[in-house]
PASEBA-1860 file (N, C-alpha, C; in nm, 3 decimals):
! residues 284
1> XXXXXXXX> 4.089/13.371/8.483/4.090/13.371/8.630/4.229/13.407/8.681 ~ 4.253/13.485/8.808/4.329/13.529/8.846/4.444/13.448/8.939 ~ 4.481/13.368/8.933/4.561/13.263/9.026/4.695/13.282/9.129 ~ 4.727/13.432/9.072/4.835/13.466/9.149/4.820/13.616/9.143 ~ 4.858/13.648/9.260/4.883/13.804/9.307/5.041/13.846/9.342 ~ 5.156/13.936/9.329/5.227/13.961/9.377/5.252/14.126/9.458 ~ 5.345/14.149/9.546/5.440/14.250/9.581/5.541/14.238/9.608 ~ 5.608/14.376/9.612/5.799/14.387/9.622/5.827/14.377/9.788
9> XXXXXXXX> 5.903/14.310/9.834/5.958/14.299/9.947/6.058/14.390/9.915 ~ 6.139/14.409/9.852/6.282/14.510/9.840/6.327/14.456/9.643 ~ 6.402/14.490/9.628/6.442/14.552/9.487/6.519/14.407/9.430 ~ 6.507/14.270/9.490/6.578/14.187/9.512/6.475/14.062/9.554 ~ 6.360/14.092/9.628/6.288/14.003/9.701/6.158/14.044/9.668 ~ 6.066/13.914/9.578/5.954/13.950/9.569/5.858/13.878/9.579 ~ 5.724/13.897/9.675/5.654/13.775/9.750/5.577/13.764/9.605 ~ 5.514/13.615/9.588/5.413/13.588/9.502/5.265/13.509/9.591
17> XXXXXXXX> 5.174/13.561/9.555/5.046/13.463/9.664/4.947/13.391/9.575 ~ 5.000/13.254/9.582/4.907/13.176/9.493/4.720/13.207/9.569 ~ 4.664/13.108/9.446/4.531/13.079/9.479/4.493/13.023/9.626 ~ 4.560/12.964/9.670/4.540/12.911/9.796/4.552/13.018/9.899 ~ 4.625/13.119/9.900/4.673/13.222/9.975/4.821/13.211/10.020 ~ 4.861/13.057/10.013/5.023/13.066/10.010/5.129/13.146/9.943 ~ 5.208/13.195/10.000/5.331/13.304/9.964/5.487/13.246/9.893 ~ 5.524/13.279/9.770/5.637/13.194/9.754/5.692/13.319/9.701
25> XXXXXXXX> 5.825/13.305/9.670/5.940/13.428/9.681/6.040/13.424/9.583 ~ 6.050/13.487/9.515/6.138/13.514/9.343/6.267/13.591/9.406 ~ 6.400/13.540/9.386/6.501/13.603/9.412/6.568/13.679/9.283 ~ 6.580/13.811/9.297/6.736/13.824/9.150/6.844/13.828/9.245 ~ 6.939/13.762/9.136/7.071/13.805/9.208/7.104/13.878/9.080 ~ 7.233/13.878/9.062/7.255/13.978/8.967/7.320/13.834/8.848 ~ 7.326/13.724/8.908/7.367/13.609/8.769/7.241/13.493/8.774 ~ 7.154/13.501/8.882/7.079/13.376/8.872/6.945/13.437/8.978
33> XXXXXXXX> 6.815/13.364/8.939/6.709/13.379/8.994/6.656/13.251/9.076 ~ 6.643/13.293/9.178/6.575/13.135/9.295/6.443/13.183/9.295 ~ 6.375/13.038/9.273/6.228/13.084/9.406/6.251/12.967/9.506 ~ 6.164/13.066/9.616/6.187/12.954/9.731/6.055/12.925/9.772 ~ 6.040/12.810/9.702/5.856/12.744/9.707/5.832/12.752/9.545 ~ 5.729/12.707/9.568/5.644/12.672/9.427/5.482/12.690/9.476 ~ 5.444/12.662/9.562/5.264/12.658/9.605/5.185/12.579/9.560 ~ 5.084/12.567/9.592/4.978/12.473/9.567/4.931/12.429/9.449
41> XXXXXXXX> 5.019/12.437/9.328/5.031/12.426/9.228/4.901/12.378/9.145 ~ 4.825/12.515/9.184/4.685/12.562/9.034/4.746/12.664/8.988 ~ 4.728/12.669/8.840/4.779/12.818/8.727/4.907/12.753/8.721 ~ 4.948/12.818/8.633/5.105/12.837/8.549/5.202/12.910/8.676 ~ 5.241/12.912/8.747/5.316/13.030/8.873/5.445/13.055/8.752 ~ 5.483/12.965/8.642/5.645/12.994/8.551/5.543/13.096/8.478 ~ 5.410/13.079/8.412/5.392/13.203/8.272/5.356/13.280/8.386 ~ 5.308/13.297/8.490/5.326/13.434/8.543/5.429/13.510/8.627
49> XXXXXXXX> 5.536/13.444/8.577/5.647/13.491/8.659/5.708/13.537/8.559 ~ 5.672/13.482/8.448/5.755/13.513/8.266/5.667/13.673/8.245 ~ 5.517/13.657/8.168/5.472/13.734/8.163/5.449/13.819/8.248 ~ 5.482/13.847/8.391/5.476/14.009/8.494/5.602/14.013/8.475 ~ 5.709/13.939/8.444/5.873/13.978/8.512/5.974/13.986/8.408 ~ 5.873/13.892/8.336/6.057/13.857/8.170/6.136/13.736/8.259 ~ 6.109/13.747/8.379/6.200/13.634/8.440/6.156/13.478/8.431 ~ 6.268/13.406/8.498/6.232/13.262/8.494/6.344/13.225/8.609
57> XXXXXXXX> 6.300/13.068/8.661/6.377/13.058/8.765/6.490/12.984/8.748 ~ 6.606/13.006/8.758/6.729/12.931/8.797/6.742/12.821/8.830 ~ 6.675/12.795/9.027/6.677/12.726/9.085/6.564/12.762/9.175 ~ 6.542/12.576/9.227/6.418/12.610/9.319/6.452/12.569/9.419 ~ 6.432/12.665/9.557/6.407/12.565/9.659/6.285/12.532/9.736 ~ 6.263/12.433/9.788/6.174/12.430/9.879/6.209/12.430/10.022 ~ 6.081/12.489/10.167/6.108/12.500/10.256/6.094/12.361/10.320 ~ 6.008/12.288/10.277/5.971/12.158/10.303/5.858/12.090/10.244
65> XXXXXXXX> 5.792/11.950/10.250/5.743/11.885/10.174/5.541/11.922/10.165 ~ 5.515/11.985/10.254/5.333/12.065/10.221/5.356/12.097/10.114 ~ 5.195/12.006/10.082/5.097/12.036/9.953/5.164/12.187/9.923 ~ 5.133/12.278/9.950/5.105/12.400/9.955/5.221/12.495/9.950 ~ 5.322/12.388/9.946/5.480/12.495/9.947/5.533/12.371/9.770 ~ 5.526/12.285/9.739/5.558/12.241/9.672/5.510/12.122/9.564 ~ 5.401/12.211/9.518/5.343/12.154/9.389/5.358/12.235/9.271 ~ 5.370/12.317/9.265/5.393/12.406/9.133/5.549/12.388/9.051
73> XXXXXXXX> 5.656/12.314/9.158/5.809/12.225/9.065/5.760/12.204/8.943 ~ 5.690/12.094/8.908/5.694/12.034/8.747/5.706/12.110/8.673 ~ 5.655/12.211/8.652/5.592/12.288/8.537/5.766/12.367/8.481 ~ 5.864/12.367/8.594/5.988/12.462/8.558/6.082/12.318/8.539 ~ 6.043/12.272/8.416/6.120/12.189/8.347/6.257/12.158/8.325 ~ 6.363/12.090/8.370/6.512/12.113/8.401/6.589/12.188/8.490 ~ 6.444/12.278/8.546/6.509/12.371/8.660/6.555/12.300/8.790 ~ 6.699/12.283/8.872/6.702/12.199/8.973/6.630/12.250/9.087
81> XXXXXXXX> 6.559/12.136/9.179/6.495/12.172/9.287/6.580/12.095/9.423 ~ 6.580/12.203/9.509/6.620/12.138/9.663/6.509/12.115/9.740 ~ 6.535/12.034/9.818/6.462/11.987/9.893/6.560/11.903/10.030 ~ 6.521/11.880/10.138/6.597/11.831/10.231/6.515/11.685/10.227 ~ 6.582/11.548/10.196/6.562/11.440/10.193/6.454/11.365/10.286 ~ 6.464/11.456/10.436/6.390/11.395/10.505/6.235/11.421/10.497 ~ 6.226/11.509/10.413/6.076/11.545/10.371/6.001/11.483/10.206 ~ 6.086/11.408/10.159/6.067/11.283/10.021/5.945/11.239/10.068
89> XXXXXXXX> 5.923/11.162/10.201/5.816/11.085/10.186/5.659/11.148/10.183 ~ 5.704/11.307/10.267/5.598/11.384/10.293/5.564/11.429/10.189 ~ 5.659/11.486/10.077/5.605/11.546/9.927/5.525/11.376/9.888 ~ 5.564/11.305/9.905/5.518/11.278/9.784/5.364/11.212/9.853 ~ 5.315/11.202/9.985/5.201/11.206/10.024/5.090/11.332/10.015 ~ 5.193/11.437/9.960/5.098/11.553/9.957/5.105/11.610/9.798 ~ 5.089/11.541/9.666/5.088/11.581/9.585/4.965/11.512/9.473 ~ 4.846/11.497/9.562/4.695/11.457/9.545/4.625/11.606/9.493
97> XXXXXXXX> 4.575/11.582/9.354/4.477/11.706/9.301/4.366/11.717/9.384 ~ 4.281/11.577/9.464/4.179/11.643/9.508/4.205/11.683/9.668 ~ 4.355/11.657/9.725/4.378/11.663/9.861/4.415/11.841/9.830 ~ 4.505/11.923/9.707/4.505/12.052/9.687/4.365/12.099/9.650 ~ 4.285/12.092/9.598/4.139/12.134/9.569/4.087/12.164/9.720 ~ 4.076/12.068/9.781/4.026/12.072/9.928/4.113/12.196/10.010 ~ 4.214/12.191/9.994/4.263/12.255/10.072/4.275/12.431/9.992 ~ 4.225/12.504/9.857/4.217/12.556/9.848/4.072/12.650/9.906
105> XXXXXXXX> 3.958/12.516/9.896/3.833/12.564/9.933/3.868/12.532/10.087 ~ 3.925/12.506/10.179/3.900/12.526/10.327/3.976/12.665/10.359 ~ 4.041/12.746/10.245/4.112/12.913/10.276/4.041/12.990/10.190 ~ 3.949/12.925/10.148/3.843/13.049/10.025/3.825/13.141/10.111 ~ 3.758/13.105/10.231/3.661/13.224/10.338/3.814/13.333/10.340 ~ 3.875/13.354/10.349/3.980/13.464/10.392/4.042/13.503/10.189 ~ 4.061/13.413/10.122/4.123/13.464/10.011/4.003/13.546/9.923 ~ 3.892/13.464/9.913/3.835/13.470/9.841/3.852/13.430/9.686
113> XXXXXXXX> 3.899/13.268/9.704/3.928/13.236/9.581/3.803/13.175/9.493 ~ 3.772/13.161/9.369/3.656/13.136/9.349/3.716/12.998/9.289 ~ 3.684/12.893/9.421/3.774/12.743/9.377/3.608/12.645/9.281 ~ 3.512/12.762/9.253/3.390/12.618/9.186/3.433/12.677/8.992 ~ 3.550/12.765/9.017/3.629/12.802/8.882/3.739/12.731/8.860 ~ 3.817/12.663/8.932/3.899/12.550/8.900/3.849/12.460/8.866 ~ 3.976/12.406/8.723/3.930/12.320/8.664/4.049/12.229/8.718 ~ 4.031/12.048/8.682/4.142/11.957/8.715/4.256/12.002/8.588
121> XXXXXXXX> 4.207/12.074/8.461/4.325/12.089/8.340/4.442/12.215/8.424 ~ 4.361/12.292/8.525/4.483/12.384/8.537/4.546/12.347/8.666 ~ 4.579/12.215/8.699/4.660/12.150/8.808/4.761/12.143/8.755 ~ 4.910/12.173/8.806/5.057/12.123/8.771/4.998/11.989/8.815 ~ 5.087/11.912/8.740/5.126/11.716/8.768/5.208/11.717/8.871 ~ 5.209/11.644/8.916/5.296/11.606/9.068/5.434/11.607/9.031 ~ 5.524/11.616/9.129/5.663/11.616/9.069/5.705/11.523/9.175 ~ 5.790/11.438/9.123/5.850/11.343/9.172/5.987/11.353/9.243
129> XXXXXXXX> 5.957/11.345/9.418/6.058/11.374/9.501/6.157/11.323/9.477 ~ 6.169/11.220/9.454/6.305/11.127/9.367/6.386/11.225/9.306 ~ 6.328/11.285/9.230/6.409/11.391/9.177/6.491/11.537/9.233 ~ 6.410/11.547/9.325/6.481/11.642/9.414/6.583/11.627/9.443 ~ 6.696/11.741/9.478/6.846/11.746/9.491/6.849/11.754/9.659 ~ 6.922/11.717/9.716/6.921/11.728/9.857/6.982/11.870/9.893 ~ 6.883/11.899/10.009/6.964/12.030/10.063/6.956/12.029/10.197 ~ 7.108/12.075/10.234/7.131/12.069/10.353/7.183/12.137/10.444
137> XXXXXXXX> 7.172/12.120/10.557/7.204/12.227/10.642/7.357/12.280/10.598 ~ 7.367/12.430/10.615/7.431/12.517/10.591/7.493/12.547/10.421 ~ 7.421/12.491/10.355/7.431/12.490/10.218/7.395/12.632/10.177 ~ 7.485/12.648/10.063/7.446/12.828/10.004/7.479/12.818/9.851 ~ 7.396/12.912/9.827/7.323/12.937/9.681/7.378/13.105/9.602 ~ 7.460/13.117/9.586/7.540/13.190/9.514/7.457/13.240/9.389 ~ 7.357/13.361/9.407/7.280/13.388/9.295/7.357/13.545/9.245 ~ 7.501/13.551/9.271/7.524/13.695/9.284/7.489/13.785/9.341
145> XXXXXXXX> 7.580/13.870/9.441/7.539/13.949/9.515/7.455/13.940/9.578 ~ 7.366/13.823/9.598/7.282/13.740/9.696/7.299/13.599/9.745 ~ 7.322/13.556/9.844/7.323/13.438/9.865/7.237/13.372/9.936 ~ 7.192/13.249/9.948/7.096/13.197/10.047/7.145/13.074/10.109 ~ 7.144/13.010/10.245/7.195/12.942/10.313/7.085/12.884/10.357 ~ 7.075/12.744/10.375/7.001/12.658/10.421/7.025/12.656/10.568 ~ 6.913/12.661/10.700/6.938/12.621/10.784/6.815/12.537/10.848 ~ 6.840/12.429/10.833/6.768/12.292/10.884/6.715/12.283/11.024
153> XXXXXXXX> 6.604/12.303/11.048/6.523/12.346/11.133/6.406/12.243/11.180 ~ 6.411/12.145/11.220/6.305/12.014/11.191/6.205/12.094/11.350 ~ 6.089/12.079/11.319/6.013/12.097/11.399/5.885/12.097/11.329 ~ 5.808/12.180/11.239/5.671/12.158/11.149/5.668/12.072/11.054 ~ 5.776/12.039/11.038/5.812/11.875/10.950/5.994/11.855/10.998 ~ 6.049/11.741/10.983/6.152/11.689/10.968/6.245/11.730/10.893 ~ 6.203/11.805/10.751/6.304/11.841/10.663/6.242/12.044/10.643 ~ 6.147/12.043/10.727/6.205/12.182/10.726/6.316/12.304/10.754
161> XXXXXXXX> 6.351/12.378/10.690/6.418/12.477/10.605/6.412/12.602/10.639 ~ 6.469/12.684/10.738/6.442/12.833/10.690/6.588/12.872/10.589 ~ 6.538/12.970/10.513/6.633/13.065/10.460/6.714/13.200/10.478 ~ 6.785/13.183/10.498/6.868/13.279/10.502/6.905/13.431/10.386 ~ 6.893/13.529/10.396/6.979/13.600/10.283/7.070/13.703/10.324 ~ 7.183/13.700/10.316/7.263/13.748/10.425/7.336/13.927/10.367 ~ 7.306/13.912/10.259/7.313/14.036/10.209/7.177/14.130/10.211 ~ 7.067/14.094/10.196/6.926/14.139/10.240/6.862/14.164/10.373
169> XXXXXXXX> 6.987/14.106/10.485/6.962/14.087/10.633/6.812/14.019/10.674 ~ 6.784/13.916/10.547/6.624/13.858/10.575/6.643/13.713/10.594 ~ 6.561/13.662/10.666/6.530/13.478/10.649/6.407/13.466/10.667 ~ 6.417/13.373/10.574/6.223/13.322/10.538/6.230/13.215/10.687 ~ 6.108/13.231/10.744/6.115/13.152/10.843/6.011/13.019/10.784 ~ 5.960/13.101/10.690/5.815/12.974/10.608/5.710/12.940/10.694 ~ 5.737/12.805/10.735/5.625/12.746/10.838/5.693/12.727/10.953 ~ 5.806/12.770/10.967/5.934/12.721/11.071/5.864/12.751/11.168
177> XXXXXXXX> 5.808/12.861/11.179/5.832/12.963/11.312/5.716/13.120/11.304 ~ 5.601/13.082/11.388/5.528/13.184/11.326/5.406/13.178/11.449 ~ 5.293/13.251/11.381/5.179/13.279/11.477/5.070/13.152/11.524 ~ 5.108/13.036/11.448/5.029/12.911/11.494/5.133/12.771/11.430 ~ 5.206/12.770/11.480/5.329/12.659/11.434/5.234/12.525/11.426 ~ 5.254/12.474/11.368/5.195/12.349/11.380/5.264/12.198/11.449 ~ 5.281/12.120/11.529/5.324/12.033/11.562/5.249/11.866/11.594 ~ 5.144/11.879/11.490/5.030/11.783/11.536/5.071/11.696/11.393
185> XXXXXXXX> 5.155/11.642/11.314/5.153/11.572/11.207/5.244/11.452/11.268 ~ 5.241/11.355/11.206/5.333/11.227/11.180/5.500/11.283/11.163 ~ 5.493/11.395/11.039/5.619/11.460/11.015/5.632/11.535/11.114 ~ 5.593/11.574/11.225/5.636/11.687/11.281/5.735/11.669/11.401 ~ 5.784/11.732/11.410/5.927/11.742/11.597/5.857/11.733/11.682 ~ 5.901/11.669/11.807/5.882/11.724/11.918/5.877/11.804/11.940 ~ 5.834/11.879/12.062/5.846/12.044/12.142/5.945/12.050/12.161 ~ 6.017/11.928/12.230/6.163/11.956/12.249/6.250/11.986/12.148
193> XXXXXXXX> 6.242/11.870/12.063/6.345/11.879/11.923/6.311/12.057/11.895 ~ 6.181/12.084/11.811/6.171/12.198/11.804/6.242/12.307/11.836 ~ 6.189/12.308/11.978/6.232/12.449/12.049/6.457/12.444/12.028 ~ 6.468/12.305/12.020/6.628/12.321/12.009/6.661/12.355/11.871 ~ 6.612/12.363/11.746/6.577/12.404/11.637/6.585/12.549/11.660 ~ 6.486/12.623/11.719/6.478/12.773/11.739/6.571/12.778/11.792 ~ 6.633/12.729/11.883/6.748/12.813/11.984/6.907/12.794/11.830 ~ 6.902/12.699/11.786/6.981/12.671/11.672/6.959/12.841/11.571
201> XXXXXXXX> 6.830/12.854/11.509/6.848/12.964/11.487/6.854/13.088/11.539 ~ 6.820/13.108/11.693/6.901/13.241/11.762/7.056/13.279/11.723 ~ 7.112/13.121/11.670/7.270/13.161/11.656/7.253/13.255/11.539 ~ 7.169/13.240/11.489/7.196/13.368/11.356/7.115/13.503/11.361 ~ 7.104/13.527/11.495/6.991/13.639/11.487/7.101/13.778/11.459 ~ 7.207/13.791/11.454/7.274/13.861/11.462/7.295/13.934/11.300 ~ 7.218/13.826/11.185/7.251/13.792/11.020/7.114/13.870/10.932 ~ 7.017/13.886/11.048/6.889/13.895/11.011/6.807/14.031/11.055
209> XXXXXXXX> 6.779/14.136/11.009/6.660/14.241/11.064/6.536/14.222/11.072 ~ 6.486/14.131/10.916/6.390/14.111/10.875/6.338/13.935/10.858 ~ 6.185/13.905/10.891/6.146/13.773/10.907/5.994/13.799/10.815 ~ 6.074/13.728/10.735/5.919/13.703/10.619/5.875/13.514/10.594 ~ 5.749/13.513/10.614/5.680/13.378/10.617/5.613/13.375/10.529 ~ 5.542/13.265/10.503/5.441/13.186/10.392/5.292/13.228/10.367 ~ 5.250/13.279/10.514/5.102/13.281/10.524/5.097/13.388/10.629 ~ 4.924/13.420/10.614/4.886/13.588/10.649/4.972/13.656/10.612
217> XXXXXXXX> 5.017/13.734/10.709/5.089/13.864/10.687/5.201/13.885/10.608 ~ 5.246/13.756/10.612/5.403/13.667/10.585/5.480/13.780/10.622 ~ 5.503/13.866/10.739/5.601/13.914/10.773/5.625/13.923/10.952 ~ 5.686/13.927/10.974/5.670/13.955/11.187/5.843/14.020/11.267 ~ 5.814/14.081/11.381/5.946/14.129/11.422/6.002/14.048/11.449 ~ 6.122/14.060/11.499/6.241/14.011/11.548/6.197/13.964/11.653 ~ 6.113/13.971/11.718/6.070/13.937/11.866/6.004/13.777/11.849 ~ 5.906/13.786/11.720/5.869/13.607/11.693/5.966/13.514/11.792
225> XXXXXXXX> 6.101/13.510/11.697/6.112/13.371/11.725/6.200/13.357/11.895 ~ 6.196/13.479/11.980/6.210/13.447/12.126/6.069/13.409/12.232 ~ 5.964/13.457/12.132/5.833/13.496/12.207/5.781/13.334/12.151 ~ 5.847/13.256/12.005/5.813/13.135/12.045/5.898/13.005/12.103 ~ 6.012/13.040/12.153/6.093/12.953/12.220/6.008/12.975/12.367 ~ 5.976/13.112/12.398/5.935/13.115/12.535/5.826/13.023/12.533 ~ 5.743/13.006/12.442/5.597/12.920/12.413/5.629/12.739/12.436 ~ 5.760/12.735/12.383/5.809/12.597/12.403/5.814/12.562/12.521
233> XXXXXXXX> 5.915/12.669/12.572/5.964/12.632/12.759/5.821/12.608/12.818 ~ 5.698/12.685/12.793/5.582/12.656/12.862/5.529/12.521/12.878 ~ 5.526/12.521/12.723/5.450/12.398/12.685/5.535/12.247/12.800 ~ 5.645/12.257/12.801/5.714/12.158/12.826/5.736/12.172/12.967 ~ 5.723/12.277/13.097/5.690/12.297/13.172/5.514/12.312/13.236 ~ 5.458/12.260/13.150/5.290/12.245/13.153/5.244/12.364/13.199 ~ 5.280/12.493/13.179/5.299/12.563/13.230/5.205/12.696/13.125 ~ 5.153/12.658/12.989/5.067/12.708/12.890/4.932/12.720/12.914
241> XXXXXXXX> 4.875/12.769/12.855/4.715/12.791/12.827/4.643/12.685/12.816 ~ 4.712/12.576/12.702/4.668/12.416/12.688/4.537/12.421/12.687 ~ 4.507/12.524/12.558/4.345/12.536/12.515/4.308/12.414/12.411 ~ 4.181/12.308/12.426/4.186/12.205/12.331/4.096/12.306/12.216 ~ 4.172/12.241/12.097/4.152/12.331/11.941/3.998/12.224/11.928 ~ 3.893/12.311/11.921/3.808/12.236/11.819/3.781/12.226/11.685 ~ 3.823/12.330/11.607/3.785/12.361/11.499/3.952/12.347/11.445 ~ 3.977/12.187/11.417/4.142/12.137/11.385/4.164/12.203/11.264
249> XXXXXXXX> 4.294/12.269/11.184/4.333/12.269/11.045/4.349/12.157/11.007 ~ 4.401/12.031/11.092/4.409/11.911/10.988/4.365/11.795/11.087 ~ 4.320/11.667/11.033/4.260/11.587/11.122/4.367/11.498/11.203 ~ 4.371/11.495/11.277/4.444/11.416/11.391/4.385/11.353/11.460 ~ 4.487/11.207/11.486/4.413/11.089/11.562/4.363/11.137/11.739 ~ 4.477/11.274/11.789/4.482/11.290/11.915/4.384/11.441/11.925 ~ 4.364/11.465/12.036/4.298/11.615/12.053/4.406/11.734/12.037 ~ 4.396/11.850/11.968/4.520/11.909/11.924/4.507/12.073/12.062
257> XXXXXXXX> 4.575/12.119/12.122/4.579/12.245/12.211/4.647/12.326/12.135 ~ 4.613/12.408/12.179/4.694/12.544/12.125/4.726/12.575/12.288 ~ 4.846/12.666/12.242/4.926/12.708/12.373/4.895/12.820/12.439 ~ 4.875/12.882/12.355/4.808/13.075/12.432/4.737/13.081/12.365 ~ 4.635/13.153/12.490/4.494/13.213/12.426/4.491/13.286/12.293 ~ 4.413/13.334/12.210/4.342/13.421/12.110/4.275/13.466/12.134 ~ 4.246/13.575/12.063/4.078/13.661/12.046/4.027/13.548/11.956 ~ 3.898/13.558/11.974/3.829/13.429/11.844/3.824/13.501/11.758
265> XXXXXXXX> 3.798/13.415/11.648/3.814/13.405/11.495/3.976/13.454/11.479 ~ 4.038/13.463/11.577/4.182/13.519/11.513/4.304/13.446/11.560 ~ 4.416/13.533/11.496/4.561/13.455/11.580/4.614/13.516/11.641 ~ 4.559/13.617/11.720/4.608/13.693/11.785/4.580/13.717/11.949 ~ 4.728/13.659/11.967/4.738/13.673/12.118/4.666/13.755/12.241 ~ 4.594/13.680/12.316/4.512/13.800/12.447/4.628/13.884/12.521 ~ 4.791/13.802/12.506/4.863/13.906/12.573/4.919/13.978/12.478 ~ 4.889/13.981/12.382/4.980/14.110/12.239/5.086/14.026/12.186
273> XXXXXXXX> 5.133/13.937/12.216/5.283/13.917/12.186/5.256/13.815/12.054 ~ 5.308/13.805/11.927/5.314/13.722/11.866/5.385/13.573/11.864 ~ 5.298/13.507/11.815/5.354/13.401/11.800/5.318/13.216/11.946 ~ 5.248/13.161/11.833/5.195/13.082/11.881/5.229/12.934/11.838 ~ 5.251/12.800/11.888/5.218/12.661/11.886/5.055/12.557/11.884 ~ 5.060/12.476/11.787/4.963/12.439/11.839/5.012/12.289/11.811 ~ 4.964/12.163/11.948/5.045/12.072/11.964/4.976/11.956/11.992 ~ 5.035/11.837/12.014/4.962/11.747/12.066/5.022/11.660/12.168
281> XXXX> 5.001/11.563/12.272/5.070/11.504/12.420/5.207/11.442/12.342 ~ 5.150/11.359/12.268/5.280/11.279/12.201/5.339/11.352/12.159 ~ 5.362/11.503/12.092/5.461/11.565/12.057/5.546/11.647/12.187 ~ 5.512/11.620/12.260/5.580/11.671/12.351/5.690/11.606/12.396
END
């Protein structure tokens, strides 16, 4: 069975898409190899990063503590992993085989993964946040002739992470910042905190051409992350679409809105512009 798919972002940057449909990212530098993520950790993601590449990873980071960005750690044995501390409690609530099973079969319809072919033997074991190295804002990763810089971004969780690569003119925005942000969890920011998060990373828009993410397309213009600060100011000026979501991605005690309209079945904006929130009263 097939568990991972990849392509080349550039000669330096290369997306990997687990079974789930999540996107994680293999760096060379010219002395050391990062990935940034691990995924939903079904299949080997190290023997297929060995067997397509000859490579192996250096160092890991993660963007933050989802199932789905950081279960596949264990398996790269001695390899150090970052992680930003404030997301410990969230890994380690999200590193349940049958809470990843579930969540591979609720993205079958779009991947087409054939999840009644997973078995529980090809689950990575949970990895224990304890062990994670702290990473922190403005921290950098010296992989030769590439570097990556942590910039601490709390809004879709507390200890989320975008990345930086400042020689590649790219930053992973991950779950930071994208076409349906999420803000409806226990871990998650305020609108406010948030949106001061985004305006935090405008300071670096000057570092960056390119914005590659986790999921769908995992790529978007330069325009994202003004078109979702503008989404913030709405929200917080009541001033949005404040459509109630029926059909939730995750269950919540409160009713969850999304901020601007869609075409149905999609994520795509009735006014063209990318990039969307979806929220709840108390996060505001």
């Amino acid at each position: 069975m097939n568990f991972f798919t990849h392509e080349q972002v550039s000669e330096r940057i290369l997306r990997i898409r687990d079974i789930s449909g999540t996107a994680v990212y293999l760096l060379s530098g010219d002395q050391k190899t990062a990935l940034l993520d691990t995924g939903i950790g079904i299949g080997s993601l190290k023997e297929y990063i060995y067997t397509s590449f000859l490579k192996t990873a250096d160092l890991i980071i993660l963007t933050h503590g989802h199932l789905d960005h950081v279960n596949g750690a264990a398996e790269f044995y001695g390899v150090p992993v970052y992680l930003h501390p404030a997301d410990r409690p969230l890994m380690r609530r999200h590193t349940d085989a049958g809470k990843r099973l579930q969540y591979v079969r609720q993205n079958a319809a779009y991947t087409g993964a054939e999840i009644s072919a997973v078995s529980r033997d090809e689950m990575i074991p949970a990895f224990d946040p304890e062990e994670t190295l702290p990473l922190s804002d403005g921290q950098i990763f010296d992989l030769g002739g590439l570097t990556v810089e942590a910039i601490h971004t709390p809004g879709h969780t507390q200890g989320m992470s975008m990345l930086l690569l400042r020689e590649e003119r790219t930053i992973l925005f991950g779950d930071g910042c994208g076409v349906g942000v999420l803000l409806i969890e226990d871990c998650a920011s305020t609108v406010t905190e948030y949106r001061r998060s985004l305006k935090k990373v405008k300071t670096y828009e000057a570092c960056y051409d390119r914005i590659l993410r986790n999921h769908g397309t995992c790529s978007s213009s330069k325009e994202l992350l003004d078109n979702v600060i503008d989404v913030c100011e709405e929200i917080l000026a009541g001033k949005d679409d404040h459509i109630p979501v029926k059909e939730a991605p995750l269950a919540c005690r409160e009713q969850i809105y999304l901020a601007k309209a869609v075409r149905p079945g999609t994520q795509l904006r009735l006014d063209g512009k990318e990039g969307n929130v979806m929220y709840i009263k108390s996060k505001i």
